[in-house]
C-alpha positions in Angstrom: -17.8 2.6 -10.1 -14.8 5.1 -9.5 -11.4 4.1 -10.3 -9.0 6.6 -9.4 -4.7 6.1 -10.4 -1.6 7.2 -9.2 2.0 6.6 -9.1 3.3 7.9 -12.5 6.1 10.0 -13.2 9.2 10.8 -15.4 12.0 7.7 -14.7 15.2 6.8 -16.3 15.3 4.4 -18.4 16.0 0.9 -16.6 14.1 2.4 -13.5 11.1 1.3 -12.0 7.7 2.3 -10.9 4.6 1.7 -8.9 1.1 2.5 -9.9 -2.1 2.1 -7.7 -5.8 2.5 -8.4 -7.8 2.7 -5.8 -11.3 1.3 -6.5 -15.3 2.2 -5.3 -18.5 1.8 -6.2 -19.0 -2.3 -6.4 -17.7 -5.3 -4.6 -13.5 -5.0 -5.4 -12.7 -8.5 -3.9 -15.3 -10.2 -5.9 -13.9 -8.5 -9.7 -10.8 -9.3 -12.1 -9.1 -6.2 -12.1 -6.6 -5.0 -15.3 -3.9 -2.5 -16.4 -4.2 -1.4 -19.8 -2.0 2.0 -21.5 -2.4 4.3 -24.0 0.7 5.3 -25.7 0.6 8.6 -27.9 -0.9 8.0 -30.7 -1.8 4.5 -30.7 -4.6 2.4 -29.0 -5.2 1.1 -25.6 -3.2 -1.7 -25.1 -4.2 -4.1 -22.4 -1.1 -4.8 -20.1 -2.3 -7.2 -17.0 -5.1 -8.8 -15.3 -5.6 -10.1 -11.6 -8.4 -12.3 -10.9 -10.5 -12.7 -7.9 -8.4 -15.7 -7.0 -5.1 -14.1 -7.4 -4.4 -15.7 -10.9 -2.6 -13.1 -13.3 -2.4 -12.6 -17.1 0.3 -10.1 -18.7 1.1 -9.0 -22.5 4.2 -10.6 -23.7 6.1 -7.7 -23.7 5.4 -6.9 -20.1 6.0 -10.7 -19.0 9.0 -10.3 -16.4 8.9 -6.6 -16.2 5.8 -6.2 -14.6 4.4 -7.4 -11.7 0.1 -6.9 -10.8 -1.0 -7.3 -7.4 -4.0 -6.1 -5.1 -5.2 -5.7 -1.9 -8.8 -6.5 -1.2 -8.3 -5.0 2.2 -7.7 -1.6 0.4 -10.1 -1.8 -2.4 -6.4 -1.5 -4.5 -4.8 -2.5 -7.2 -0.9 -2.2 -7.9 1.6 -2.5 -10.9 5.3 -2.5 -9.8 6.9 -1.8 -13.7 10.6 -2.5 -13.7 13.1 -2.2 -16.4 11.4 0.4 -17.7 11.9 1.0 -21.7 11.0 4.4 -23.7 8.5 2.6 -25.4 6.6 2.0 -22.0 5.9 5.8 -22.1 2.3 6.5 -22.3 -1.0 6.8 -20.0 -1.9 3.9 -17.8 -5.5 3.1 -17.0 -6.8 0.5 -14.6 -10.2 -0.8 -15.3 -13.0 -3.5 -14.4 -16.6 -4.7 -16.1 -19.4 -3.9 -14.1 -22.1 -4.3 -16.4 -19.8 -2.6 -18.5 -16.1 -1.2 -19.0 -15.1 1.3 -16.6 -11.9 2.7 -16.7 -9.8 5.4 -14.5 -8.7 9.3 -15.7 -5.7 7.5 -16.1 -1.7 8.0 -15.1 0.9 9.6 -17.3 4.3 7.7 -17.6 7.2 8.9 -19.2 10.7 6.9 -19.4 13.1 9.5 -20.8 16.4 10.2 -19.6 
């Protein structure tokens, strides 16, 4: 299984942002996919989920901020973050269970202005 992220950066905040993890290794279009971040200091938090079927699942806080999508023609996974807060500052990791927890290197966000 590989997992590899991009897309973050240093936005204002109110601005917006689109990460992408490309997936390998197993069948993508047959596994739930998720968001999850690490903010300094603190935990992983899990942010979203897509399912096989297109169903989605976020964290309160990210409901109607944050929008997961994917493409099973690309073997990718997106999160398009809007109104983005400070407190959304910290290192998003996709991830999927194939006979365990795999998770990207992860992507550093920063809202600052």
């Amino acid at each position: 299984v590989q997992l590899v992220e991009s897309g973050g950066g240093l936005v204002q905040p109110g601005g917006s942002l689109r990460l992408s993890c490309v997936a390998s290794g197993f069948t993508f279009n047959r596994s739930a996919m998720r968001w999850a971040r690490q903010a300094p200091g603190k935990g992983l938090e899990w942010v979203s989920t897509i399912y096989r079927d297109g169903t989605t699942n976020y964290a309160d806080s990210m409901k109607g901020r944050f929008t997961i999508s994917r493409s099973n023609a690309k073997n990718t996974v997106y999160l398009q973050m809007n109104s983005l807060k400070p407190e959304d500052t910290a290192v998003y990791y996709c991830g999927v269970t194939i006979r365990g927890d795999s998770w990207g290197q992860g992507t550093q966000v920063t809202v600052s202005s």
